[in-house]
PDB file of N, CA, C and O in Angstrom:
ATOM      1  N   UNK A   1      -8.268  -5.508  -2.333  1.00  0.00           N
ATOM      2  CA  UNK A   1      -6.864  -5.792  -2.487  1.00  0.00           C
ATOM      3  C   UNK A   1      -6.549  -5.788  -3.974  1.00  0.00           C
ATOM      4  O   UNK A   1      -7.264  -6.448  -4.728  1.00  0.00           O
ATOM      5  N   UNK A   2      -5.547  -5.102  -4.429  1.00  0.00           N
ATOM      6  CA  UNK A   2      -5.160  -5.296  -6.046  1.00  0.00           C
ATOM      7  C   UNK A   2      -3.676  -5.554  -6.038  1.00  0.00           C
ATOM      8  O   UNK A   2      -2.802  -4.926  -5.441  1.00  0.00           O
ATOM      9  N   UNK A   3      -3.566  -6.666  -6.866  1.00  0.00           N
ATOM     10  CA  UNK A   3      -1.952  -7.429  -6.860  1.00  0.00           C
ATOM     11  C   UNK A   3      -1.503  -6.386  -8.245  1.00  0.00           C
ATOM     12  O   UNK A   3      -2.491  -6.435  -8.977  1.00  0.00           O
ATOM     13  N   UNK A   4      -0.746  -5.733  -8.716  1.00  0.00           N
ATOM     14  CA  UNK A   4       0.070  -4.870  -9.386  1.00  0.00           C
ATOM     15  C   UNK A   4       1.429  -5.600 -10.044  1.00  0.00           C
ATOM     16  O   UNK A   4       2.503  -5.770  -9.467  1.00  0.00           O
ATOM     17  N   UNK A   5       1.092  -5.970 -11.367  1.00  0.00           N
ATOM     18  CA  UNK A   5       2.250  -6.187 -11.871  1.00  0.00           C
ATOM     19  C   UNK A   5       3.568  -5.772 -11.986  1.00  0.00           C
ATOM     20  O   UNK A   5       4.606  -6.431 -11.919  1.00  0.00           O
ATOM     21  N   UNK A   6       3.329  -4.238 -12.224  1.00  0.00           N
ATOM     22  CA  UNK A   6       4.192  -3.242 -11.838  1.00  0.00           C
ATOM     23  C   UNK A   6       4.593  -2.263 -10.998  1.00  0.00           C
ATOM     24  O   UNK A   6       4.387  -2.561  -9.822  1.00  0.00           O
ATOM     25  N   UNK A   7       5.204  -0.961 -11.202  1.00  0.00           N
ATOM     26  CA  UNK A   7       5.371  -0.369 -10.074  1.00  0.00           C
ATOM     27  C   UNK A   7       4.089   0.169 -10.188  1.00  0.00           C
ATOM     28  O   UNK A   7       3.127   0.019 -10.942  1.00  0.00           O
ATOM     29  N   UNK A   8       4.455   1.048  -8.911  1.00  0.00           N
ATOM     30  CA  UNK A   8       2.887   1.669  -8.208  1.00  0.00           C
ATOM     31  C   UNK A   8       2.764   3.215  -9.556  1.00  0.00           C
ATOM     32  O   UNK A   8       3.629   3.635 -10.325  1.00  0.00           O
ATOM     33  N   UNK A   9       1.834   3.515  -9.412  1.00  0.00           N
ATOM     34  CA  UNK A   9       1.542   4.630 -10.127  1.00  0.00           C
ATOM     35  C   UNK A   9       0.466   5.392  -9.602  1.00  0.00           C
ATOM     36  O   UNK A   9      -0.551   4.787  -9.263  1.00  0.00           O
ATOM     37  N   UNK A  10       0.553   7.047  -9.439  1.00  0.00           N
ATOM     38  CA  UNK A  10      -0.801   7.787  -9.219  1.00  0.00           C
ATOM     39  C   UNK A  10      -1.847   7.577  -9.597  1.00  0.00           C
ATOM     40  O   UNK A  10      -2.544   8.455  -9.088  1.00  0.00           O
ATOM     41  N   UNK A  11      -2.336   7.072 -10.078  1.00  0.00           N
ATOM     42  CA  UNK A  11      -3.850   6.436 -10.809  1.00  0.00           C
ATOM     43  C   UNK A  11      -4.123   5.434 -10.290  1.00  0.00           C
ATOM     44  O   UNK A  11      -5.294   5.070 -10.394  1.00  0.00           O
ATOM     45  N   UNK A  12      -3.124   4.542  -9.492  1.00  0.00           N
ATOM     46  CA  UNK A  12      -3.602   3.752  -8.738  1.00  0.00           C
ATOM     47  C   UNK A  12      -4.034   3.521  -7.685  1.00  0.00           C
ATOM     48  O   UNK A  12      -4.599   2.512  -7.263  1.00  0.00           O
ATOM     49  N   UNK A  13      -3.708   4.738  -7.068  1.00  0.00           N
ATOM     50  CA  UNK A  13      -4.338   5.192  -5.640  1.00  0.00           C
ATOM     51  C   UNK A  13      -6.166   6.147  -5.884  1.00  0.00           C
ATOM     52  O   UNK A  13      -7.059   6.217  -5.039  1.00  0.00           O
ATOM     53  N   UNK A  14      -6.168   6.754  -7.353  1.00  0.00           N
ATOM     54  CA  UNK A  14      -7.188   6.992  -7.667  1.00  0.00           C
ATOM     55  C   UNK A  14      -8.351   6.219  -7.712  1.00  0.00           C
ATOM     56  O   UNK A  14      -9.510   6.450  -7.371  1.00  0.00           O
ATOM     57  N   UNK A  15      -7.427   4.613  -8.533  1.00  0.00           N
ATOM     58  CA  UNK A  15      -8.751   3.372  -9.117  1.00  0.00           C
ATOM     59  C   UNK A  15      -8.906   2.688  -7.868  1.00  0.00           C
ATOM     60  O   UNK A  15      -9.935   2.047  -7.652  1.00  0.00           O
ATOM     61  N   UNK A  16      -7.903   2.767  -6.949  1.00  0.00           N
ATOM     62  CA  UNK A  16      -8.501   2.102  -5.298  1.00  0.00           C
ATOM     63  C   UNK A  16      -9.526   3.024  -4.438  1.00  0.00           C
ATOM     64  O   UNK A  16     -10.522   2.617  -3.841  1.00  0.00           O
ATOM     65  N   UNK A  17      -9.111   4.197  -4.504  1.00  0.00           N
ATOM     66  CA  UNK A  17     -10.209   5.064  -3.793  1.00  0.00           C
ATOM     67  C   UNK A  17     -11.659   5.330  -4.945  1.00  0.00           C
ATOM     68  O   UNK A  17     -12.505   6.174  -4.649  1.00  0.00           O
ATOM     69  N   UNK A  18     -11.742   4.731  -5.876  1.00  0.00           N
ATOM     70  CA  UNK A  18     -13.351   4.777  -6.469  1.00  0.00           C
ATOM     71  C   UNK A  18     -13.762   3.230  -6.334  1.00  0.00           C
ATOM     72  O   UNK A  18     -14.874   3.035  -6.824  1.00  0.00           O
ATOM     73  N   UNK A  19     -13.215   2.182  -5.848  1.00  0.00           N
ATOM     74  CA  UNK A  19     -13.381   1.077  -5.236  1.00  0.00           C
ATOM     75  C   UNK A  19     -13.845   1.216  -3.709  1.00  0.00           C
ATOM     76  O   UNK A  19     -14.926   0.760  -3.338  1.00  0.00           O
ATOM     77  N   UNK A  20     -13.067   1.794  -2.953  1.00  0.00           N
ATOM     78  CA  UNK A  20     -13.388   1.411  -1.900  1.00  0.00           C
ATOM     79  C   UNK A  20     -15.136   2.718  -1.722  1.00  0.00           C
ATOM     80  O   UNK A  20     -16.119   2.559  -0.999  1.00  0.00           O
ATOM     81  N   UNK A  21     -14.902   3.569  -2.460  1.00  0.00           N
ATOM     82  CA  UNK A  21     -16.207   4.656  -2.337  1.00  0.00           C
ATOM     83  C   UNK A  21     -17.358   3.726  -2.823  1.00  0.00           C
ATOM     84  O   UNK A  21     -18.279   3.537  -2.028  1.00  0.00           O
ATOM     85  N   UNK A  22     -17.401   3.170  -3.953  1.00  0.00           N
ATOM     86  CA  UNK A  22     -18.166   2.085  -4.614  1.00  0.00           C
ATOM     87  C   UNK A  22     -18.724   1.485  -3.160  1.00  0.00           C
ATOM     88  O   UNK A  22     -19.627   1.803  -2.386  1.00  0.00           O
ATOM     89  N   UNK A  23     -17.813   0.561  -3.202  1.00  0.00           N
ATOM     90  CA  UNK A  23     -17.703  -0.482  -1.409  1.00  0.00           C
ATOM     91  C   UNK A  23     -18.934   0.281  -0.314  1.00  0.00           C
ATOM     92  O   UNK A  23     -19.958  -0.096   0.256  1.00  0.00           O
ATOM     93  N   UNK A  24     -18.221   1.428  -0.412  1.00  0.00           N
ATOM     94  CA  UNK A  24     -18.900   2.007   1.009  1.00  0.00           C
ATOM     95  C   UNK A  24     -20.107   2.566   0.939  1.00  0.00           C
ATOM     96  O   UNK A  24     -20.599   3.008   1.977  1.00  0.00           O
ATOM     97  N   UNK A  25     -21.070   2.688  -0.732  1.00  0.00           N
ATOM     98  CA  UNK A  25     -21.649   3.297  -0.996  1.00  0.00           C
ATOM     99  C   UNK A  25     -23.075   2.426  -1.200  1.00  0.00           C
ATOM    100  O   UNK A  25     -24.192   2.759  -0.804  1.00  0.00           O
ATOM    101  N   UNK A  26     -22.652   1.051  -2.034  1.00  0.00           N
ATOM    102  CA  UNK A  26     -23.406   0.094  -2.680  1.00  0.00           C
ATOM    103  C   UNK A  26     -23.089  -1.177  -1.585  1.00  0.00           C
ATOM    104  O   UNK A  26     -24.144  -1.766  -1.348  1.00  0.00           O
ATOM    105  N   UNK A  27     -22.075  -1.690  -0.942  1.00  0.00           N
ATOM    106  CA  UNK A  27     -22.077  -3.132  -0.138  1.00  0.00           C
ATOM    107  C   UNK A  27     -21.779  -2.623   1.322  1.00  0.00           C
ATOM    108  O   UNK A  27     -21.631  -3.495   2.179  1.00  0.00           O
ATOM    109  N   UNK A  28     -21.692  -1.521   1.632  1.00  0.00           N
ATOM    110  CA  UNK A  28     -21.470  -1.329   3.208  1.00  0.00           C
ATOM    111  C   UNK A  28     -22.830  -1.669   4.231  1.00  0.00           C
ATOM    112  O   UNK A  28     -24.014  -1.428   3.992  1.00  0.00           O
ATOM    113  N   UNK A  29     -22.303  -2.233   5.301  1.00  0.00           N
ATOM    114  CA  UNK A  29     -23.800  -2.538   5.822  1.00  0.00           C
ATOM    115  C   UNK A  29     -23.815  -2.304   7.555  1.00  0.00           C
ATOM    116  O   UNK A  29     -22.749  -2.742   7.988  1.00  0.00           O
ATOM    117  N   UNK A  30     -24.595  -1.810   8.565  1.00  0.00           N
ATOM    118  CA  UNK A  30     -24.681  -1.137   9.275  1.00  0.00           C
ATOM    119  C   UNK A  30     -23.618  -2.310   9.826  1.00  0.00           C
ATOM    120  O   UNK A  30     -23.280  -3.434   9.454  1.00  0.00           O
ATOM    121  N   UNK A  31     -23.269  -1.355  10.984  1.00  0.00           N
ATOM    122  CA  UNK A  31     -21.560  -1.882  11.702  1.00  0.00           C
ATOM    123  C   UNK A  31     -20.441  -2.299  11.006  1.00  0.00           C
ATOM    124  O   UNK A  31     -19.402  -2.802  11.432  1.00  0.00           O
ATOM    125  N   UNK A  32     -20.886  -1.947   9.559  1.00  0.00           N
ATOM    126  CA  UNK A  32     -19.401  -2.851   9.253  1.00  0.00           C
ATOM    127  C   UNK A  32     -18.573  -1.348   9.751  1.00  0.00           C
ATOM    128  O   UNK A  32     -19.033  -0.286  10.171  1.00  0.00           O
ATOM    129  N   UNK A  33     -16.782  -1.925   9.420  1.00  0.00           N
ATOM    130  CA  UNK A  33     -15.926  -1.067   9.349  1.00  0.00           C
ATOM    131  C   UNK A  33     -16.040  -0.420   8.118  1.00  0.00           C
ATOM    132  O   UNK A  33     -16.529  -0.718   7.028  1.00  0.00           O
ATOM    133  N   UNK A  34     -15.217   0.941   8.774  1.00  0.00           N
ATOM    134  CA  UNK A  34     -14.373   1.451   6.951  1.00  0.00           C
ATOM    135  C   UNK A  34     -14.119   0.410   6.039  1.00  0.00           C
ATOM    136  O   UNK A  34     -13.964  -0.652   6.641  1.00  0.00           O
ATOM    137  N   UNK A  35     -14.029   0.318   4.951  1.00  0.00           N
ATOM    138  CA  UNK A  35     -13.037  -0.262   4.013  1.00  0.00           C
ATOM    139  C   UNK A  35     -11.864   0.453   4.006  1.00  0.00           C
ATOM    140  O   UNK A  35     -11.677   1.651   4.219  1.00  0.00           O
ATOM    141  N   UNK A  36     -10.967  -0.581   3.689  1.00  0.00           N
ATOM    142  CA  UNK A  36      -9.306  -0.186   3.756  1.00  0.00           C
ATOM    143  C   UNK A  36      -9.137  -0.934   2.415  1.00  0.00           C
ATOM    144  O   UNK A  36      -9.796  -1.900   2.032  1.00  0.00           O
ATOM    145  N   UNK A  37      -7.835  -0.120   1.587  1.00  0.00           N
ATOM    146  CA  UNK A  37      -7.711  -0.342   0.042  1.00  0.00           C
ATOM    147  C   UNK A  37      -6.107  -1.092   0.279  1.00  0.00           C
ATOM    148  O   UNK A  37      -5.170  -0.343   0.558  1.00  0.00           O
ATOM    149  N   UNK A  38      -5.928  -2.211   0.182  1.00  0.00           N
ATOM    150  CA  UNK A  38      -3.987  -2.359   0.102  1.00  0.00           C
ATOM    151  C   UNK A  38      -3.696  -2.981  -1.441  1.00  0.00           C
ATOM    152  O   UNK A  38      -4.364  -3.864  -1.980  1.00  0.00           O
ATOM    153  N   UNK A  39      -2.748  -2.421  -1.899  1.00  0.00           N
ATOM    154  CA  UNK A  39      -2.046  -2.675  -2.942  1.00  0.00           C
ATOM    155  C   UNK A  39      -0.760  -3.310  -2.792  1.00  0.00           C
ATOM    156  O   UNK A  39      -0.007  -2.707  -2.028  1.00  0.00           O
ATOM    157  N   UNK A  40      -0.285  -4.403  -3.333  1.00  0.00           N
ATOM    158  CA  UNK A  40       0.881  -4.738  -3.575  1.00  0.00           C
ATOM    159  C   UNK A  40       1.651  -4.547  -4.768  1.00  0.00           C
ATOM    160  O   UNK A  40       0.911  -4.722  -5.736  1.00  0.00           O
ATOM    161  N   UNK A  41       2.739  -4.283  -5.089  1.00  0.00           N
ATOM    162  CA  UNK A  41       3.551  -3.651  -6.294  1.00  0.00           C
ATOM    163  C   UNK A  41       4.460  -4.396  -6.376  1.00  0.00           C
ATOM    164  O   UNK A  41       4.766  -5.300  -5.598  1.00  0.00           O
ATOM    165  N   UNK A  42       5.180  -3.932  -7.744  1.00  0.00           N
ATOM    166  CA  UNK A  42       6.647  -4.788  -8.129  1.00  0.00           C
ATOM    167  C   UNK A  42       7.160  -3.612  -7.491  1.00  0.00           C
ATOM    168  O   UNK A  42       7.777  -3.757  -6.436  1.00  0.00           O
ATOM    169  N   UNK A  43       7.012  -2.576  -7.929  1.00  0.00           N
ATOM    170  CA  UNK A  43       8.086  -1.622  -7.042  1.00  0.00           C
ATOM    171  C   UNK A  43       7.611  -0.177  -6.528  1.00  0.00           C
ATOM    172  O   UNK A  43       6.826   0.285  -7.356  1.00  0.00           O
ATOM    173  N   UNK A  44       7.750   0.414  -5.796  1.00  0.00           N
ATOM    174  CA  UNK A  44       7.447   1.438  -5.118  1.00  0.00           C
ATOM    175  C   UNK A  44       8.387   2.636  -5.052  1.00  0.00           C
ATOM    176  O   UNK A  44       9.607   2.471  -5.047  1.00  0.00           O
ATOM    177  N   UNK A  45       7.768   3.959  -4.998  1.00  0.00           N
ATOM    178  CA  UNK A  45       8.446   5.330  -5.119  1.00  0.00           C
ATOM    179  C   UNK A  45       8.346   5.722  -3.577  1.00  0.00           C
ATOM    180  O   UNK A  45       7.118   5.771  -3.508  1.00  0.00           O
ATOM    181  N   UNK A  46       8.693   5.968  -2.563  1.00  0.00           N
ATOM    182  CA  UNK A  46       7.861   6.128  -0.990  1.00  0.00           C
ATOM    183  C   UNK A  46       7.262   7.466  -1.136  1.00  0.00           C
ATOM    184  O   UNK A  46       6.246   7.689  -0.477  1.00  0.00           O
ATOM    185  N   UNK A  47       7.850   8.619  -2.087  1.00  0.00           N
ATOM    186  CA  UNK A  47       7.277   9.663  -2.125  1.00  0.00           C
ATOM    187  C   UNK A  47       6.085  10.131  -2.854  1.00  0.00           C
ATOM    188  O   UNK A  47       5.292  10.986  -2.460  1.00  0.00           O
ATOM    189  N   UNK A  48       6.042   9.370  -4.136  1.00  0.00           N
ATOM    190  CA  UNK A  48       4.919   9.140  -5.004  1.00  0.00           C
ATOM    191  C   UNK A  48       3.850   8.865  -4.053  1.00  0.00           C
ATOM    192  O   UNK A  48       2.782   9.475  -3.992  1.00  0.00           O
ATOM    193  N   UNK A  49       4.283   7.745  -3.200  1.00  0.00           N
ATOM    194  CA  UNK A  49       2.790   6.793  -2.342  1.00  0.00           C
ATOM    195  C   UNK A  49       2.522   7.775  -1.612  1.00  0.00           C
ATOM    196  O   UNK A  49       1.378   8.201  -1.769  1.00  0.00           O
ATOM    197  N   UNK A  50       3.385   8.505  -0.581  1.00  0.00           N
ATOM    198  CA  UNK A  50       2.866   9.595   0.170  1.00  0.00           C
ATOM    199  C   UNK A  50       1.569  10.554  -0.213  1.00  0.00           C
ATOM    200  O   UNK A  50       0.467  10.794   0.280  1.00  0.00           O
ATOM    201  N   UNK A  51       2.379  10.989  -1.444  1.00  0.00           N
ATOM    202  CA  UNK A  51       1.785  12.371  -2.188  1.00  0.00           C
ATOM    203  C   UNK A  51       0.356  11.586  -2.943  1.00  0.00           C
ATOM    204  O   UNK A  51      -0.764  12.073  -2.784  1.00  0.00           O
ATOM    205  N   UNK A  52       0.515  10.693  -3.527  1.00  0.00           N
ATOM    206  CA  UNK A  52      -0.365   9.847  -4.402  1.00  0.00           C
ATOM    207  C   UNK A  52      -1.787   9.347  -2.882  1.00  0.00           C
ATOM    208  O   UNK A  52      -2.905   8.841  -2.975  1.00  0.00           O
ATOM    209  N   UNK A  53      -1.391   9.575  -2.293  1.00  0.00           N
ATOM    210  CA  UNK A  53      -2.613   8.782  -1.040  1.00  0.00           C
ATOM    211  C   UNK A  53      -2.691   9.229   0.404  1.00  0.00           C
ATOM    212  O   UNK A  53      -3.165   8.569   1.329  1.00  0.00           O
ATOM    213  N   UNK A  54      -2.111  10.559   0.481  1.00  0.00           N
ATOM    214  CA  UNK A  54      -2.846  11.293   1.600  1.00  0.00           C
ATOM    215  C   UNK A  54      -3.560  12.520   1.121  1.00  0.00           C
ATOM    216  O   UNK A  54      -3.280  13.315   0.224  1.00  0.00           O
ATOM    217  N   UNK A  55      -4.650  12.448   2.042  1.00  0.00           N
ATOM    218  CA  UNK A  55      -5.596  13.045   2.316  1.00  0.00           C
ATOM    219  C   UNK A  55      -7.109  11.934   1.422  1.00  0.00           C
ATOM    220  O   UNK A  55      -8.235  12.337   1.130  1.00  0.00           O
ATOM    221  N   UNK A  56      -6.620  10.780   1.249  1.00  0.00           N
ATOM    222  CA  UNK A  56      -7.525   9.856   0.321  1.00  0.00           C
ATOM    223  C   UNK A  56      -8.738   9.865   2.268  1.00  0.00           C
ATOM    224  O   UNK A  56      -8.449   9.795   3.462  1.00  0.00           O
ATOM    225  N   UNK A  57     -10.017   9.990   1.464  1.00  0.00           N
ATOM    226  CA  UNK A  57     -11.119   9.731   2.355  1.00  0.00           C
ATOM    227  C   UNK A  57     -10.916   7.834   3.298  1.00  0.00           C
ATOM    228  O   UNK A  57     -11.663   7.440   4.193  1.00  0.00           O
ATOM    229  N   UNK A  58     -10.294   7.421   2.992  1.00  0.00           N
ATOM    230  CA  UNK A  58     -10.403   5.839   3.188  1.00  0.00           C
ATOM    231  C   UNK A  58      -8.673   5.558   3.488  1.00  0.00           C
ATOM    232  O   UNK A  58      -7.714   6.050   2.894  1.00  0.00           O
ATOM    233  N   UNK A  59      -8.693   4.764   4.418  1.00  0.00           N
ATOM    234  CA  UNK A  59      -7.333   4.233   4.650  1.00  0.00           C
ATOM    235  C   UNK A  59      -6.923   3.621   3.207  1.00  0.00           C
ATOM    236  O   UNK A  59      -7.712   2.785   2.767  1.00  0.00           O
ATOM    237  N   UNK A  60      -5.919   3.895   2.503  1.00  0.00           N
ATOM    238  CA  UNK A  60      -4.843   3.029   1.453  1.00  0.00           C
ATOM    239  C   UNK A  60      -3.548   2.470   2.038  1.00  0.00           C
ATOM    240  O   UNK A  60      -3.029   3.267   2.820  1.00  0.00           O
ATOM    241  N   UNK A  61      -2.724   1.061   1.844  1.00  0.00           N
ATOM    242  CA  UNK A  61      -2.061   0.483   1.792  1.00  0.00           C
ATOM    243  C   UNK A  61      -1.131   0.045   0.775  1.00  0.00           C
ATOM    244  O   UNK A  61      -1.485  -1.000   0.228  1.00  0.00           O
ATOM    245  N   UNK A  62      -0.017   0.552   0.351  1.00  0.00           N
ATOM    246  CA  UNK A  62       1.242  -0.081  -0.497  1.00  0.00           C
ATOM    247  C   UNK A  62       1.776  -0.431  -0.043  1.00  0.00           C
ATOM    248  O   UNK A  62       1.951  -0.031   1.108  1.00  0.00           O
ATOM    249  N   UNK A  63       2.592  -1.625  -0.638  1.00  0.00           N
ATOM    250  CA  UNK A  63       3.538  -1.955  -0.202  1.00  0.00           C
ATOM    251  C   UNK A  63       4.264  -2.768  -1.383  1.00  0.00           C
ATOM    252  O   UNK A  63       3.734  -2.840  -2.492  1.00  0.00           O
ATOM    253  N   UNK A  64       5.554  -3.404  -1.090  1.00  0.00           N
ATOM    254  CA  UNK A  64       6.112  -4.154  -2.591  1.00  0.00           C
ATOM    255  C   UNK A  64       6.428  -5.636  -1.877  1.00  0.00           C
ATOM    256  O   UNK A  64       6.889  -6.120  -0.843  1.00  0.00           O
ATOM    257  N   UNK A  65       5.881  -5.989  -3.098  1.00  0.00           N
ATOM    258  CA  UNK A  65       6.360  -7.360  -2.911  1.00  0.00           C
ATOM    259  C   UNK A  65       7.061  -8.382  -4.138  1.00  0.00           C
ATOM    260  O   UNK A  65       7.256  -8.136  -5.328  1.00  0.00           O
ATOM    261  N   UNK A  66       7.350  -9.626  -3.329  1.00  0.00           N
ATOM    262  CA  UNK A  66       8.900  -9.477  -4.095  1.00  0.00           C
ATOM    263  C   UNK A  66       8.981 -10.621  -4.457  1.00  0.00           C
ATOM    264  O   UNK A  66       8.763 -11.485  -3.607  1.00  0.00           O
ATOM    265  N   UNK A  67       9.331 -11.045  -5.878  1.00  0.00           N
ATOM    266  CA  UNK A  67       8.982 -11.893  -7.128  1.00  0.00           C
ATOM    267  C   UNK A  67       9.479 -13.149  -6.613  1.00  0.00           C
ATOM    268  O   UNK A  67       8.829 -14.186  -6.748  1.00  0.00           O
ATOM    269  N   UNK A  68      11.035 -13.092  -5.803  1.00  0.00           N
ATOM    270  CA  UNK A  68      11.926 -14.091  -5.405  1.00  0.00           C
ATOM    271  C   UNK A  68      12.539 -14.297  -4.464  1.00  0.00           C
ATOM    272  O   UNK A  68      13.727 -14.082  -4.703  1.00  0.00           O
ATOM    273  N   UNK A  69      12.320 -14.708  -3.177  1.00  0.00           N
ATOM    274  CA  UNK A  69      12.682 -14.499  -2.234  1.00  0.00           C
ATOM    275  C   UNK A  69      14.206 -14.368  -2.345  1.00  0.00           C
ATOM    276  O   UNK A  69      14.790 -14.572  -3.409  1.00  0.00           O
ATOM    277  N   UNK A  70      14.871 -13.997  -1.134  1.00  0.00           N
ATOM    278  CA  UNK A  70      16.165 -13.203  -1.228  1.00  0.00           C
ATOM    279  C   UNK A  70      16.742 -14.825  -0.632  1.00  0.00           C
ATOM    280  O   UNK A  70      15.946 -15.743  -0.432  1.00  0.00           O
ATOM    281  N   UNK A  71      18.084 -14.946  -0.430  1.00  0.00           N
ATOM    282  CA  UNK A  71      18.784 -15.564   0.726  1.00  0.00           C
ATOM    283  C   UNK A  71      18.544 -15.288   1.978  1.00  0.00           C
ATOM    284  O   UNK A  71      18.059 -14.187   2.238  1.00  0.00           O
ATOM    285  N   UNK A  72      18.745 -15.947   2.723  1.00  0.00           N
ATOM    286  CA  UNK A  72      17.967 -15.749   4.467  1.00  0.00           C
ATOM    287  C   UNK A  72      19.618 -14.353   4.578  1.00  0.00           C
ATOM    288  O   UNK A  72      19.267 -13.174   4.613  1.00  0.00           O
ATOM    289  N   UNK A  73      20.287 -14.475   4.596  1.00  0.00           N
ATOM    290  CA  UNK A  73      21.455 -12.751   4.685  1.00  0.00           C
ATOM    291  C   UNK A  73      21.091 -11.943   4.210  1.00  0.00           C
ATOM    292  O   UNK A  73      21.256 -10.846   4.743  1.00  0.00           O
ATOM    293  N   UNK A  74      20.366 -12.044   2.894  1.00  0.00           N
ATOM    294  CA  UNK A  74      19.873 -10.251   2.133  1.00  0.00           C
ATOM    295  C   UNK A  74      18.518 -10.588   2.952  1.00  0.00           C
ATOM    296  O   UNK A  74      18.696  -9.760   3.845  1.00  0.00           O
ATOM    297  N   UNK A  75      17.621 -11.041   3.201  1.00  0.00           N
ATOM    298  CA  UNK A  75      16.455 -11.095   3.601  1.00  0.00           C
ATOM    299  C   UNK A  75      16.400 -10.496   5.095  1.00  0.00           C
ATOM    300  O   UNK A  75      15.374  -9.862   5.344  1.00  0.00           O
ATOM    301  N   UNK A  76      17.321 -10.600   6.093  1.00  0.00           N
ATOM    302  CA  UNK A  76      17.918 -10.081   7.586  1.00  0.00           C
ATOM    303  C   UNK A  76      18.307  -8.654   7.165  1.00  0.00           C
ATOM    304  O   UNK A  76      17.850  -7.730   7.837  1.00  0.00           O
ATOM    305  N   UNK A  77      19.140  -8.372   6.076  1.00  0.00           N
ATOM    306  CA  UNK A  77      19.752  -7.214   5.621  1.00  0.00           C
ATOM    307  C   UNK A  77      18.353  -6.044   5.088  1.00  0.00           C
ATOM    308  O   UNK A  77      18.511  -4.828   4.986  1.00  0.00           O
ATOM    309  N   UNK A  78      17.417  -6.568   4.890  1.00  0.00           N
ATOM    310  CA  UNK A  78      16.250  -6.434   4.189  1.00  0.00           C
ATOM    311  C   UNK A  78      15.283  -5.305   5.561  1.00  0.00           C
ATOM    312  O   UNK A  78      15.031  -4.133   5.844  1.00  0.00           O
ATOM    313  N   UNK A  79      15.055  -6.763   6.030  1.00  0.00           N
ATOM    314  CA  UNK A  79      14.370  -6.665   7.442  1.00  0.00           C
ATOM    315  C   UNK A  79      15.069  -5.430   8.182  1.00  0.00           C
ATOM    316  O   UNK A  79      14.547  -4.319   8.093  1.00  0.00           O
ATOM    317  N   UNK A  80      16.080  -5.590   8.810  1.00  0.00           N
ATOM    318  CA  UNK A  80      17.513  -4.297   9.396  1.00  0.00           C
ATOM    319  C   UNK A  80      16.814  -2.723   8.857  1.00  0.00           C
ATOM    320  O   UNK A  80      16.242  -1.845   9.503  1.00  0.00           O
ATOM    321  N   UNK A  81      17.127  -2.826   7.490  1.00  0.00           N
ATOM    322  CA  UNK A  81      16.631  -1.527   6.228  1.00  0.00           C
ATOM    323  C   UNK A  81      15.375  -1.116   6.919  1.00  0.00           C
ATOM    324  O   UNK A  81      15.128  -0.060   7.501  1.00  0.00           O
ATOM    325  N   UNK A  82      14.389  -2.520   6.672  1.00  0.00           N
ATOM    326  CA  UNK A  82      12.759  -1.094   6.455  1.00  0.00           C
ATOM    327  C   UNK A  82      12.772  -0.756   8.282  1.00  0.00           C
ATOM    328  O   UNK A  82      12.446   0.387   8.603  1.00  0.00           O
ATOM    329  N   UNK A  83      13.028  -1.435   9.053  1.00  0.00           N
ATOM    330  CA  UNK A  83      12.929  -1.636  10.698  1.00  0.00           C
ATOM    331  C   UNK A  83      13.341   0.011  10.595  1.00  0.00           C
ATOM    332  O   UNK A  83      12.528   0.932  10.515  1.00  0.00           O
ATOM    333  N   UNK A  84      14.898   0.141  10.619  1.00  0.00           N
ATOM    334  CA  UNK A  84      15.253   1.717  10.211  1.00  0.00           C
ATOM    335  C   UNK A  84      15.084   2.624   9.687  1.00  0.00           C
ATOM    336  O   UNK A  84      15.561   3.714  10.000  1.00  0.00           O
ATOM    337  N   UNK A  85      14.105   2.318   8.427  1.00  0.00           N
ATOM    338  CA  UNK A  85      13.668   3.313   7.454  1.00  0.00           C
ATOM    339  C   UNK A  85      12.348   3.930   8.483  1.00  0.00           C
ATOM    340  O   UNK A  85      11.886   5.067   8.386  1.00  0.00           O
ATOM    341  N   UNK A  86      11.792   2.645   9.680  1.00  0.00           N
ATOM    342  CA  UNK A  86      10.212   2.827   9.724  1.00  0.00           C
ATOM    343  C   UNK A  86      10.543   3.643  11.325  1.00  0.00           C
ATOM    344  O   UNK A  86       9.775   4.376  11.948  1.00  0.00           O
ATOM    345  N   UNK A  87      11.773   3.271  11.649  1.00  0.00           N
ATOM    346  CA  UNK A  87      11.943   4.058  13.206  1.00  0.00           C
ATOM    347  C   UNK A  87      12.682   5.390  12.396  1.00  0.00           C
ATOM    348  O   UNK A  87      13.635   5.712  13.105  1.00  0.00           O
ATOM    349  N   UNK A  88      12.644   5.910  11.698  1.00  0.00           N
ATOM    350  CA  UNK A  88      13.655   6.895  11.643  1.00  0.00           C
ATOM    351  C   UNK A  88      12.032   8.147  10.953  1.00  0.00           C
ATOM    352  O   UNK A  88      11.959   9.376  10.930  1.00  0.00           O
ATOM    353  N   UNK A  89      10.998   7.048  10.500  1.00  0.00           N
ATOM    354  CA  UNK A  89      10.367   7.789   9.636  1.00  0.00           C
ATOM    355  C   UNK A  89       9.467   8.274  10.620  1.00  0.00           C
ATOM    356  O   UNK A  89       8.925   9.302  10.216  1.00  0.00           O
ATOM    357  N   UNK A  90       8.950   7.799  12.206  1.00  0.00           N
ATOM    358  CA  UNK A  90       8.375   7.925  13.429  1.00  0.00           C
ATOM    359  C   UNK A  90       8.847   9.576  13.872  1.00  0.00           C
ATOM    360  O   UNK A  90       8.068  10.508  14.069  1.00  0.00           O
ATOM    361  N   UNK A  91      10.250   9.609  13.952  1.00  0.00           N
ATOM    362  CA  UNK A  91      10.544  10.329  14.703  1.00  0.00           C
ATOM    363  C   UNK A  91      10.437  11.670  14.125  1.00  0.00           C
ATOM    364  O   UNK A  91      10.723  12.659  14.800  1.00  0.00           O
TER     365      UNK A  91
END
């Protein structure tokens, strides 16, 4: 897991996938799972992350997270957004 001060950047999907290869190479041990890499960010590009972390050998995870929570209305308004962003991105 790497907490990210800032936004996400291509190199950061690089320094997670020579982590999790590390992981799988030197501490993996019979039955475990894959390792999976998640990052949290101040802010995120969705197309950068796409392009920046497919075809990565190992599951990666971004996502943003958020310094101050909102009011419970922008926070519903929030929720509404990605729900739609994530059914629209399915289809």
């Amino acid at each position: 897991m790497d907490l990210k001060i800032g936004e996400f950047d291509h190199s950061d999907s690089g320094q997670m996938n020579v982590c999790l290869n590390y992981f799988k190479d030197n501490e993996f041990t019979k039955g475990d799972n894959d390792p999976i890499g998640i990052m949290l960010c101040s802010g995120i590009n969705e197309a950068l992350v796409k392009y920046a972390t497919m075809g990565l050998p190992q599951q990666v995870f971004v996502s943003k997270y958020l310094i101050n929570l909102p009011r419970e209305k922008e926070l519903q308004l929030i929720i509404e957004e990605e729900k739609e962003k994530n059914f629209s991105f399915k289809k």
